[in-house]
N, C-alpha and C positions, 0 to 999 in steps of 0.2 A: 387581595379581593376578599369581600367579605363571608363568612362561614355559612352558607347557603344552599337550601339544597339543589338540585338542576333544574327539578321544577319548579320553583320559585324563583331560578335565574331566568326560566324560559317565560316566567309571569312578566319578568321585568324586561328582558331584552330576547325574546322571540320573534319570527316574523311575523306572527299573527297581530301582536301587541304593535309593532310596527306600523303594520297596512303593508306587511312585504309578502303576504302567502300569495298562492298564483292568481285564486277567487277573487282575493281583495285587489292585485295588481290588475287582470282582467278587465273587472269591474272599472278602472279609470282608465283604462286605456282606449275600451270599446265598449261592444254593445253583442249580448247574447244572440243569435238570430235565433230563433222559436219556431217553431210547430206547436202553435194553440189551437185546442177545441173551440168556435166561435159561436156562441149559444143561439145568437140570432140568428148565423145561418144553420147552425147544427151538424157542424161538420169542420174537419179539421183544415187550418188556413195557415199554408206557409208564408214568414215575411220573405217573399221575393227579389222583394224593390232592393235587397240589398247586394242581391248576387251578382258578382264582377265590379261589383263598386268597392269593396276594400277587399284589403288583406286578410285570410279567415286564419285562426287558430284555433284544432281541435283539441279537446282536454281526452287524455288516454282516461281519464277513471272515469266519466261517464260518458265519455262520446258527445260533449255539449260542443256547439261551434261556439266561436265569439267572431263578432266583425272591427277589425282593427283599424284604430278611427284616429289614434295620437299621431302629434308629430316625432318628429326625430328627438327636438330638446325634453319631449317627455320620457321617451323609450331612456336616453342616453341616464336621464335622471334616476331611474329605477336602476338601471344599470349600477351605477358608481354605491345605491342604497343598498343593494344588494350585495359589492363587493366589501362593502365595509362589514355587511351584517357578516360573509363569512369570514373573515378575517377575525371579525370576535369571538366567531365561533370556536375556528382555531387556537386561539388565547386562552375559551374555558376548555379546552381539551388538553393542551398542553397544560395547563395549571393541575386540570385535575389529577393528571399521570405523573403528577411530579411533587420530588421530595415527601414528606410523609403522608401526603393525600394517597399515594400510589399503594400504600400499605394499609393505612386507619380509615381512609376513605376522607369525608368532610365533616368536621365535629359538629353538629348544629344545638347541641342541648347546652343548658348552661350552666349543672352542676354536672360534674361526674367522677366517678370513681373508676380508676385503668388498673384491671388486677392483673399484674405478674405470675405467669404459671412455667417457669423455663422447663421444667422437667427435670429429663437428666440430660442437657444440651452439655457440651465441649466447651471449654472456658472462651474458644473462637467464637463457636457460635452466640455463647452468652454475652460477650463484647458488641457484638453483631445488632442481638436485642436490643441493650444500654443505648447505643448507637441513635438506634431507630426510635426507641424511647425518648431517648434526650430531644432528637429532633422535632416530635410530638407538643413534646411540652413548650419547646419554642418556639414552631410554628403556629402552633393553633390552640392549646391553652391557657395563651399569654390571651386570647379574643374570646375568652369566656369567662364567669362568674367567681364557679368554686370550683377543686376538684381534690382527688385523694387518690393516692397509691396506695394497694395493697399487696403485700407479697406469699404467693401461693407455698405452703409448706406444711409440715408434721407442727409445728409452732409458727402459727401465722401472722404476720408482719406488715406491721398499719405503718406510714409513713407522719399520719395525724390522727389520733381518736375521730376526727368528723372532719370534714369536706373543709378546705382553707381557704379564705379568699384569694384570688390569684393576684398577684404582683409579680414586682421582678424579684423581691427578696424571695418571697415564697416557691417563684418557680425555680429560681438556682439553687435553694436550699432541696427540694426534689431530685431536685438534676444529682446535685454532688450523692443524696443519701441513696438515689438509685444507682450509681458507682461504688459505694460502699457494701451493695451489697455483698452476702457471701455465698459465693457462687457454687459451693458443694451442700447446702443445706436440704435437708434429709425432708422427703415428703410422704406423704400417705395416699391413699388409695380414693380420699375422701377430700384432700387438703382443695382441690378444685373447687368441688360444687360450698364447701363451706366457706370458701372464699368469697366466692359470687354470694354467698348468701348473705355475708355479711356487706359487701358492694351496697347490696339491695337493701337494707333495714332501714339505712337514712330515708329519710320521708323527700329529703329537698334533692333526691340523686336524681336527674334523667331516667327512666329506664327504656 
């Protein structure tokens, strides 16, 4: 799927974009019954003529009636539109809980720089990272621009002086030189936020 954010999946495949919210289905199935003000008589005039001639359905958020007026082949049709729309829905929920979305979240920017700050993690847990890392770079961005590693430390540790264009060569070259890290390298109190800072100087980085 493409690197997108939810609301701009919901711009593209929502009900509303559809015709599948309740208003917009309502709207083709039936007809509002009303209590309007009638100016020429000057007082309020219910539609009547409608009542025990169809099936009513009331809307819990404002208490509107509608009179239901489709036939079956229409109902059955919203039906099947509807069970499709959740069905996708389920597919971006599943997507988005899974493999390194479930951690990075969904990359939508198209340069970036991912800085490494392990701490002082267990050679486990730093494996752990690589792991999740690698998975990053090969999930999601393989489907972006540029991007660059930096490694948090007392001597901070650039993967490339500036943001690389993404390939396959450049992203496996990443991949391996993030396993070569060394995993006891000594940090400072400061090696963080200089890291980020240095993330951030590139003019063409996301922020």
């Amino acid at each position: 799927q493409p690197l997108i954010s939810s609301s701009k999946w919901l711009q593209l495949h929502g009900l509303k974009r559809n015709k599948l919210s309740l208003s917009q289905i309502l709207s083709q199935i039936g007809f509002q019954h009303r209590k309007d003000y009638v100016t020429t008589l000057g007082r309020l005039v219910s539609s009547r003529y409608a009542d025990g001639l169809f099936p009513q359905y009331m809307r819990a958020q404002d208490g509107s009636v509608y009179n239901l007026t489709a036939k079956k082949e229409l109902i059955l049709h919203f039906v099947g539109c509807l069970t499709r729309a959740i069905e996708l829905y389920k597919q971006r929920m599943e997507w988005l809980t899974s493999e390194s979305r479930q951690i990075f979240g969904v990359i939508q920017e198209q340069c970036i720089v991912i800085v490494l700050d392990f701490g002082t993690v267990s050679p486990t847990e730093f494996d752990l990272c690589c792991d999740a890392l690698s998975m990053v770079l090969m999930e999601q961005v393989t489907q972006i621009a540029k991007f660059n590693l930096i490694r948090a430390a007392q001597d901070l540790v650039k993967w490339q002086q500036k943001p690389a264009p993404v390939s396959e060569h450049t992203v496996k070259s990443a991949v391996k030189w993030l396993w070569k890290l060394d995993r006891m390298t000594a940090a400072s109190h400061t090696s963080s936020a200089e890291a980020l800072l240095e993330a951030m100087s590139d003019e063409m980085v996301s922020s």
